[in-house]
N, C-alpha and C positions, 0 to 999 in steps of 0.2 A: 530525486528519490522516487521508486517507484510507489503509488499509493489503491487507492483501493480498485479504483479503473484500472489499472495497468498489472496489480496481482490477481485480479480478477480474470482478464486477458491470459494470462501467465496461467492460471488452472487452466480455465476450459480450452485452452491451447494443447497443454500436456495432459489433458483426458483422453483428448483424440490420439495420443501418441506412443502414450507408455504403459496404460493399464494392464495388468493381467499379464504382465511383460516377466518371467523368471529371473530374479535375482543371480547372477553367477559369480559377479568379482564387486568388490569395494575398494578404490583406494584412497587414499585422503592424503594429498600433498600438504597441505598447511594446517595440520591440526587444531590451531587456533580457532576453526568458526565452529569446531561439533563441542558442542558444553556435555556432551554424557561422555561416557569412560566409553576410551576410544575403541574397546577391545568389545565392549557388550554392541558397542555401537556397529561394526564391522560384520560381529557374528549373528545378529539377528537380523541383518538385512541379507545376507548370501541366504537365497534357496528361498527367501520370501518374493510377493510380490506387490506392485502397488493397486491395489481394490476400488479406490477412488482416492480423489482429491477435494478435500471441502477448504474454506476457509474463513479466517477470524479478523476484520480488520487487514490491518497488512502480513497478516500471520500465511504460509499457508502449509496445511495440512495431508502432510500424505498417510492416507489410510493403508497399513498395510494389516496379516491375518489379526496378531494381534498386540500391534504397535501402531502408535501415529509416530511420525517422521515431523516434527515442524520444524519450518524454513524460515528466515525472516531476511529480504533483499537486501536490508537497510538501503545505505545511498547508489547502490551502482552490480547490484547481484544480478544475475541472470543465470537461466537456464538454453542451454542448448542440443540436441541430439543431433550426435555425429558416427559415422562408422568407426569401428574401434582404430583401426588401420588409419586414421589420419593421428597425426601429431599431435602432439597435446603442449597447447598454448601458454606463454609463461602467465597467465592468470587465472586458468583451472584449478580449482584446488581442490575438489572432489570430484569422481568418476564411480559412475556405477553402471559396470556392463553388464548387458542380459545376453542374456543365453541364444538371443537372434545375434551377435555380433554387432550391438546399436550401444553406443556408451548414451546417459545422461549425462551430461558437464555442466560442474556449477563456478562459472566465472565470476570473478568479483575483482577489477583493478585494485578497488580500495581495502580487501580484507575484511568490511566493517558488518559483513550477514555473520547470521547462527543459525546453526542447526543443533536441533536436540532429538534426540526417538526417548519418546515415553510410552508407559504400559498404556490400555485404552482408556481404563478405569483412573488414570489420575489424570485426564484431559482438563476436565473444569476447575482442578484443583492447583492445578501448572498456572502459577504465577502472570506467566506472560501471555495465558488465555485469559485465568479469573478477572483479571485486571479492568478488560478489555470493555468499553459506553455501549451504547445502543450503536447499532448499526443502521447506514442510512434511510433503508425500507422497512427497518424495525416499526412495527405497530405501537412500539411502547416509546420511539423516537417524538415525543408530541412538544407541546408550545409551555403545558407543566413541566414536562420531564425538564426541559433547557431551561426553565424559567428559575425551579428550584436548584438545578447545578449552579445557574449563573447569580443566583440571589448573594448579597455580602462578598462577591467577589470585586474587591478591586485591583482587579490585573484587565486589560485589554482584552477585545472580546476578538481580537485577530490569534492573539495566543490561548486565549478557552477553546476556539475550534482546534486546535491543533494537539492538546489534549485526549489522548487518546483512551482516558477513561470516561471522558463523554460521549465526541461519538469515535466510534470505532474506524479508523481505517482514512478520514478525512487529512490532507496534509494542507501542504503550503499554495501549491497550484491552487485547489478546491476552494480551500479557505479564502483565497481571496475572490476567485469568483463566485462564490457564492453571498459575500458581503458585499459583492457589487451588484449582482443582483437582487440582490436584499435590501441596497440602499442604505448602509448602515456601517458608518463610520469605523475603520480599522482600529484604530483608537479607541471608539468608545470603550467604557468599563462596565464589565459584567452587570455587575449590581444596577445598571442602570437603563437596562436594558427594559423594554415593557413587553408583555406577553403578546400583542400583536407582531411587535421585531419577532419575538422567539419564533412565531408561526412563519414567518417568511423567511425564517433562516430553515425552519424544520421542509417548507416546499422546494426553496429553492437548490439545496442538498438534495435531495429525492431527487429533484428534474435533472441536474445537474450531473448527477452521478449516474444515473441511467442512461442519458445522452452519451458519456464518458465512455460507459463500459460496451455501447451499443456500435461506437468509434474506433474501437479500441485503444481506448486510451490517449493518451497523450505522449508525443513521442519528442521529449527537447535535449538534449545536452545527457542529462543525467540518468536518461533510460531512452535506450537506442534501441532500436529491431533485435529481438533474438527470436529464437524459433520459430522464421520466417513471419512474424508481427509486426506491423509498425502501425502504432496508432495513428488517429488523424483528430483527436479531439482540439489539436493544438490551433486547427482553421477555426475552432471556435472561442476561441479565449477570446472575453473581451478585456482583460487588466492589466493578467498576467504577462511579465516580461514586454508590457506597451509603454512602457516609462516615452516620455513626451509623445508619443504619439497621440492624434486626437479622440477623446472620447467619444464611441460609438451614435452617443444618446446626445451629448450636448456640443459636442466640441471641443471643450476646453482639454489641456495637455494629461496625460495620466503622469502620476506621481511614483515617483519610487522613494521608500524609508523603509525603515530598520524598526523590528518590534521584534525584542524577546530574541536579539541576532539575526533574524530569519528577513529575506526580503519581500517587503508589502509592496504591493501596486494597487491604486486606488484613483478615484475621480474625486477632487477635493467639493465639486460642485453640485457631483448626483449623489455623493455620501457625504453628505454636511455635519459637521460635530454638534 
């Protein structure tokens, strides 16, 4: 699944590409992923155009005069720009072509993204942004802030970072590298966590996530090159997806388990319970 390094990649990619670009045609093969009424959705994107792209988390946001568009990749979305004139792939399922004759295509094998366009004015009010924790470089992301989310929590603190009304945008990749650099047990339980832990979760999230997005990303199985991208953060994983191989730091085998469904990898040795 793409997360916050690779939607990140995914805007300032499609900055350089599409902005300011005239809206001409909309189609929408599989209606299923636009949640607004298909019809307001169709007509206020022809003749518009996209102004910028911000984003929230793994949300992202297209700014258009006075609408936002949000997108969300879930497990396997992408964006592509192609000439209108080539064929259209069995897992395009929306197309929007400008007035240069360049379609956007948003591919998704699995069906499982949304798009919605909302007015501008109900941005923070939209559910699926209000929701949405502190974000990695957030100044308010601090070793309180995680300390009082995770206080009386007893769930796994592999599953609280994945929570995305704490921080925003962090997934399963991250999560785990980030507890290995942390040193701090996938397992452990929230509530039990001491505000030094919290502080080396809040550093190594920032370093982690800036390295990510300066890489572009991480490029495995479940988010592959589109728009001529391919991350390279994946040279840097040290957990992720290393089941038996040997731990960077001490040697011993990295572990793979299951927390909350989701696959953990971890060092039983340098993250001791």
């Amino acid at each position: 699944m793409p997360e916050i390094a690779e939607v990140e990649t995914v805007r300032n990619t499609l900055k350089k590409q599409i902005l300011h670009k005239k809206i001409k045609k909309v189609e929408i093969i599989y209606p299923k992923i636009i949640e607004s009424n298909i019809d307001d959705f169709t007509k206020n994107l022809i003749g518009n155009e996209f102004i910028d792209i911000k984003r929230k988390g793994k949300w992202l946001i297209f700014e258009l005069h006075d609408f936002y568009l949000l997108s969300h990749l879930r497990m396997e979305g992408k964006f592509f720009l192609k000439n209108k004139e080539e064929p259209i792939e069995k897992h395009e399922h929306l197309i929007i072509t400008f007035t240069d004759e360049t379609d956007l295509r948003y591919h998704d094998t699995r069906k499982f993204g949304r798009m919605n366009l909302i007015k501008k004015e109900d941005l923070e009010i939209t559910p699926a942004i209000a929701k949405q924790g502190e974000e990695p470089f957030s100044k308010n992301l601090t070793k309180e802030y995680l300390k009082e989310k995770f206080d009386n929590k007893n769930i796994p603190i592999k599953t609280l970072l994945l929570d995305q009304t704490i921080i925003s945008g962090l997934g399963n990749i991250y999560a785990n590298e980030v507890l290995f650099a942390s040193r701090i047990n996938p397992l452990k339980l929230g509530k039990d966590l001491t505000l030094e832990e919290c502080q080396k979760i809040v550093t190594a999230t920032n370093s982690i996530i800036k390295e990510a997005i300066a890489m572009g990303g991480t490029t495995i199985k479940s988010y592959t090159s589109s728009l001529g991208v391919t991350g390279r953060f994946q040279q840097k994983l040290k957990v992720h997806k290393k089941e038996s191989e040997p731990c960077l730091v001490c040697g011993q085998p990295i572990l793979k388990i299951k927390i909350g469904g989701r696959s953990t990898y971890y060092c039983a040795n340098c993250q001791k319970l």
